[in-house]
N, C-alpha and C positions, 0 to 999 in steps of 0.2 A: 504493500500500500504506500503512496507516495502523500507527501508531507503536506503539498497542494496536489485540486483534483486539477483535469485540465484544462475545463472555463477559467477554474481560479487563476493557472499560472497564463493564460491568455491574457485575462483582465491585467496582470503583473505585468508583467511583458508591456502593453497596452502604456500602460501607467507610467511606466522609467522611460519607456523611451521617447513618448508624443510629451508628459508631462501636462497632461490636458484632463484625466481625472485622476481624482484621489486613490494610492494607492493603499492607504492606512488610515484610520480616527479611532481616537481616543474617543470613547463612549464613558463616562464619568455618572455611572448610574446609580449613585447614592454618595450622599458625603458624609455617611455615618459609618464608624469604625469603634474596632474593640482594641484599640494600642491607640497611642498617644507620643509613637515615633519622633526626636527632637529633629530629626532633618525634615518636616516634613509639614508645613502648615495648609494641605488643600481642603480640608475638615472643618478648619473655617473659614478660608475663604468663602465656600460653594455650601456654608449652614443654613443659610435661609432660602438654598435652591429646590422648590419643590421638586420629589420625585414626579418621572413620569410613571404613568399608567401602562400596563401589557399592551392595549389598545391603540398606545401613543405609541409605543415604539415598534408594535408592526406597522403601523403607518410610517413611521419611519426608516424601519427598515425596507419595504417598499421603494420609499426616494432614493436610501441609499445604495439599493441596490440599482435603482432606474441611472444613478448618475456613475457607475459602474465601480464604487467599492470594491475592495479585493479582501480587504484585512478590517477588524474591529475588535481593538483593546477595549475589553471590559474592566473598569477600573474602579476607585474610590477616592475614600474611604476603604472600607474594604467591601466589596461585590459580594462576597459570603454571607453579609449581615441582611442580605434581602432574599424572603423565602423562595421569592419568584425567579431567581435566578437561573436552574434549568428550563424555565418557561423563556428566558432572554435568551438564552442559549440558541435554544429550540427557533427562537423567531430568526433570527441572523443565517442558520446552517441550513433552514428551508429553502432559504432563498441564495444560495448558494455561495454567504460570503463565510470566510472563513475565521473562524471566533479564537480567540487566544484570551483568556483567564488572567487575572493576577490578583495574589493573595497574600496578605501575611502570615500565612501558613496557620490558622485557626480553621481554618475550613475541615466541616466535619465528612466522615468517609460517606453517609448517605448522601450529603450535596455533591461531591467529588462523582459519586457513582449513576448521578441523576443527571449531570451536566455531560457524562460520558455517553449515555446511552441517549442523550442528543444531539448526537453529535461533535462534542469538544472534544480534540486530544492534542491541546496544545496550552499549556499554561506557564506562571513563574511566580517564584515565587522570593520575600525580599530576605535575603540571609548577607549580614556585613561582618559576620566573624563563625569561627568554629569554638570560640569561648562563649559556653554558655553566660557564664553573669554577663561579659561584655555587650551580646546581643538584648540580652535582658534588660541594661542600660537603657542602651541606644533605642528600645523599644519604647522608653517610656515609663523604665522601671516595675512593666511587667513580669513578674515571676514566673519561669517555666514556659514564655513563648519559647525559649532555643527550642525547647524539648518537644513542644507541639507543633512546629515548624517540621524536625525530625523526623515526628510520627508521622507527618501528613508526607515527604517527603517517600517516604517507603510506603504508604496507598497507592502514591500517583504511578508508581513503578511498578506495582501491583497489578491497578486495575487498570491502566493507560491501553490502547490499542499498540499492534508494532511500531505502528506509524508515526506513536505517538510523540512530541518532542516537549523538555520542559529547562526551562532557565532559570540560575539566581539573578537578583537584582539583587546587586551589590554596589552601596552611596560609599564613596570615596571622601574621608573626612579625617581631619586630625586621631580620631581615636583609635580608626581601626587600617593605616595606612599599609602597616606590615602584616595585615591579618589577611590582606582581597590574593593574595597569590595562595595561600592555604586555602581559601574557598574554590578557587579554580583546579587545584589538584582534586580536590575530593568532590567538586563537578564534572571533570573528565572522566573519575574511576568510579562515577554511577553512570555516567550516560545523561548526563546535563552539561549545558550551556552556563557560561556566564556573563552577564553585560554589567559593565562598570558605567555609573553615573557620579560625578562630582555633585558634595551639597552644594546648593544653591541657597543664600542669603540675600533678604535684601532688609530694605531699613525702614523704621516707621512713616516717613517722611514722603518715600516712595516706595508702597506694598505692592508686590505682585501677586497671584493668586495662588502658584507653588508654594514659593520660594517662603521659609521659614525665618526668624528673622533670632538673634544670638546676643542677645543682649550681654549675657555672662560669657561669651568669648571662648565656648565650648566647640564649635563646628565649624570657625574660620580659621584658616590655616596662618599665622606667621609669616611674615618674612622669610626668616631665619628657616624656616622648614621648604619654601620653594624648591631648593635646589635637591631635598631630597624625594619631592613629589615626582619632578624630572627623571632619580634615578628610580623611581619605584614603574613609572610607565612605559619604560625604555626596559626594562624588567618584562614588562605586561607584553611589551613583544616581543621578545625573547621567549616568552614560554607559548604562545602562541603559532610561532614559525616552528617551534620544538612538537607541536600537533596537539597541545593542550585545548580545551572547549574552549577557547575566549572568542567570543561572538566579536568585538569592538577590532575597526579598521587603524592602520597605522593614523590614518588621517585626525581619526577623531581620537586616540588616546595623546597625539601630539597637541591636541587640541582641549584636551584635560588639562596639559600645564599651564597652556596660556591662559585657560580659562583663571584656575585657578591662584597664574602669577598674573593678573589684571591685565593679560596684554592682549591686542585686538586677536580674534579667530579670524581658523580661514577656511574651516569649510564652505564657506558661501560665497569665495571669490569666483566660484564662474558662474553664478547667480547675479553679478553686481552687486553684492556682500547683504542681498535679503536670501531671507529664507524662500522654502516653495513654498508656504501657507498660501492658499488652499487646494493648491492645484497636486499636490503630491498626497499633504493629508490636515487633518485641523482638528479641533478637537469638540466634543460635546457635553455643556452641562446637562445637571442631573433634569433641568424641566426641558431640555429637549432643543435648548437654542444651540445656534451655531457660534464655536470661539473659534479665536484664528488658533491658539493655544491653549493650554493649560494656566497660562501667565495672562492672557488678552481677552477680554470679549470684543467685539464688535460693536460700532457706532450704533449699527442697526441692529433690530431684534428679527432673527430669521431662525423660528421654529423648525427644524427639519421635520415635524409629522406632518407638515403644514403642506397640501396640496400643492400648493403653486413653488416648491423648493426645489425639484428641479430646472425650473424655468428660471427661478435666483441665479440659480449656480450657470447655468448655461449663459445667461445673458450679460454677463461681465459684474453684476452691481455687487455681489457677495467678495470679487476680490478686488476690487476698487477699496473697497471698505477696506480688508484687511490689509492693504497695501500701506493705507493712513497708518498702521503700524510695524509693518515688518520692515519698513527702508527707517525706517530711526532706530529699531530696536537696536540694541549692541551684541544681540548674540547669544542663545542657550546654548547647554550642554546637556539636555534631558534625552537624549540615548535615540530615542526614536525618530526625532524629528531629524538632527543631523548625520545619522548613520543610514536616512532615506533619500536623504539628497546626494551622499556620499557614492550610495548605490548607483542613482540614476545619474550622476554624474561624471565615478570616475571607473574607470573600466576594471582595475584590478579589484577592488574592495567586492564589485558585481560580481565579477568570476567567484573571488572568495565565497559569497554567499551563496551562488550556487553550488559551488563545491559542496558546502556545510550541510546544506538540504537536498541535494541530490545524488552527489555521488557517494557520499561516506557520512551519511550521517549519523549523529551517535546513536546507543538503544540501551534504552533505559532498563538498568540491572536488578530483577527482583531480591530486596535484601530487606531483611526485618531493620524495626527500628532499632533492636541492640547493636546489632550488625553495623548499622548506620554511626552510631554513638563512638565505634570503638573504630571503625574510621576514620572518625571524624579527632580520635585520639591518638590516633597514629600520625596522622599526617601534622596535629598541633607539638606531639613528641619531636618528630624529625627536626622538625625546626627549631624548637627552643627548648627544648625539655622539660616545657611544662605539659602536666597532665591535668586529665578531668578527676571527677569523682572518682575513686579508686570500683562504686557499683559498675562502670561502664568501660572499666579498660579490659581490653582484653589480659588474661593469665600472663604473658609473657613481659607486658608491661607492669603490671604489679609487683611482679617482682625486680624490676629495673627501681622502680620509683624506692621499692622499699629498702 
């Protein structure tokens, strides 16, 4: 079974190379969540955005199917915390676009297994360390998300189709700088992907709708630490060209640093330094309007359940609109949007990515969640010789530790 069917890789195809419809949107279908993540403020942004209705969003999926969609991240908050969510599923895969999940790994094995038999077998989920407390942290000071992450981590491996494929979302941040190369080892030896995202900051003064803001000086990197962000993603390619699952292009983890040393990007120099918002992909709040991103909404209000949206989109006014902000913006690093323009722009990053989902793509390794844990202990041993709980290491390391 192949990863897309093949209207989807048509529609694909379609999409990077005319740049005429959207190959990707974020579908942001609730802004309610069970973690309170510090990289991470779209929970309040998007808190007084009414959920749509199932009704809204087959009409919507309809549009977006009519204005030839390939791809739809189901997003939050967290996606899990809405019952109806194999019903969302179900509405997207009818119509033949193809649904990719993302969770913080809370998701229970009934939802996992009800989103599956509707078609989904493609999800990710966010893990920024293989240290439990440290993820626990970064979560929000949640106890025992590592651990329920874990477990759901060994469901999807379980009950996933062959075809099925799943990635960490791994946020790149002062705490967990020298942890993201330990997540991509123990992503490669399950049969996962991993995509790095730098946190995004921004300040009371000017709030974006992502972007989380650091009051306490916990998630902005230093100065003084630039030049080690440098060697840690000159690193990220190095294990990459070595055959490791790192989903991200040389382009865009060189584009990590700058982001993160305040110097201009360049993936959008042969864009005339905008993005492709909307023409490649855009995103949508939870009551069903059109943003140009996850950071933008629009001057205008364009409901996509709304009959007359594809006739917006076709007849220039929906990117005129977002145009008012993509030639000023300065620039994200939120993973999808620039590693789609990267695609359709530059010819190696494209091969890669076919490479990745066609020729040799991974296949996710059935292993229990202890299995998982003691892993996940080995590969934090190699590195530093710190261990977990002594319940979860395997025999051989127990006795090293003791």
């Amino acid at each position: 079974m192949d990863y897309f069917s093949l209207d989807q890789k048509i529609a694909l195809a379609r999409s990077l190379l005319t740049k005429t419809s959207p190959a990707y949107v974020q579908f942001y279908i609730t802004a309610r969540c069970n973690l309170a993540c510090e990289q991470c403020n779209i929970i309040y942004a998007d808190a007084n955005a009414q959920e749509m209705a199932i009704d809204q969003i087959r009409l919507m999926a309809d549009n977006l199917a009519a204005i030839g969609v390939c791809v739809v991240l189901l997003i939050g908050g967290e996606p899990f915390v809405r019952r109806d969510l194999p019903e969302i599923v179900k509405t997207f895969t009818e119509r033949g676009i193809h649904v990719r999940m993302q969770t913080n790994g809370l998701a229970t094995r009934k939802a996992l297994e009800e989103c599956v038999r509707n078609g989904a077998h493609d999800i990710s989920i966010s893990l920024d360390s293989l240290r439990p407390e440290l993820q626990d942290t970064i979560n929000g000071g949640f106890s025992k998300s590592w651990e329920r992450a874990i477990a759901s981590v060994s469901v999807i491996n379980e009950i996933f189709p062959e075809n099925g494929t799943a990635f960490f979302n791994n946020v790149l941040m002062p705490r967990n700088l020298h942890d993201i190369q330990d997540v991509i080892r123990f992503a490669t030896a399950i049969g996962w992907g991993v995509s790095v995202v730098p946190v995004h900051v921004s300040t009371a003064d000017k709030p974006r709708g992502f972007q989380t803001f650091d009051d306490e000086s916990v998630v902005t990197f230093p100065k003084e630490r630039y030049a080690e962000v440098k060697k840690v993603t000159e690193q990220l390619k190095s294990l990459r060209r070595a055959g490791l699952n790192l989903y991200d292009s040389d382009e865009y983890l060189d584009d990590i640093y700058r982001f993160v040393a305040k110097e201009p990007l360049q993936w959008r120099r042969r864009n005339n330094n905008v993005c492709d918002s909307p023409n490649l992909y855009f995103a949508i709040a939870p009551n069903g309007n059109l943003k140009v991103c996850c950071d933008f909404e629009t001057n205008g209000k364009y409901p996509i359940y709304d009959p007359q949206f594809p006739e917006w989109y076709r007849d220039g006014r929906i990117h005129e609109d977002a145009y008012s902000y993509t030639r000023s913006c300065s620039g994200c690093m939120y993973g999808s949007y620039p590693e789609i323009t990267i695609s359709a722009r530059y010819l190696k990053p494209m091969i890669e990515r076919f490479h990745y989902f066609n020729v040799r793509p991974p296949v996710l390794k059935k292993l229990s969640t202890q299995e998982l844990r003691e892993l996940a202990a080995q590969i934090l041993w190699d590195r530093t010789g710190e261990h977990l709980d002594p319940a979860v290491l395997p025999e051989k390391l127990v006795r090293r530790a003791s």
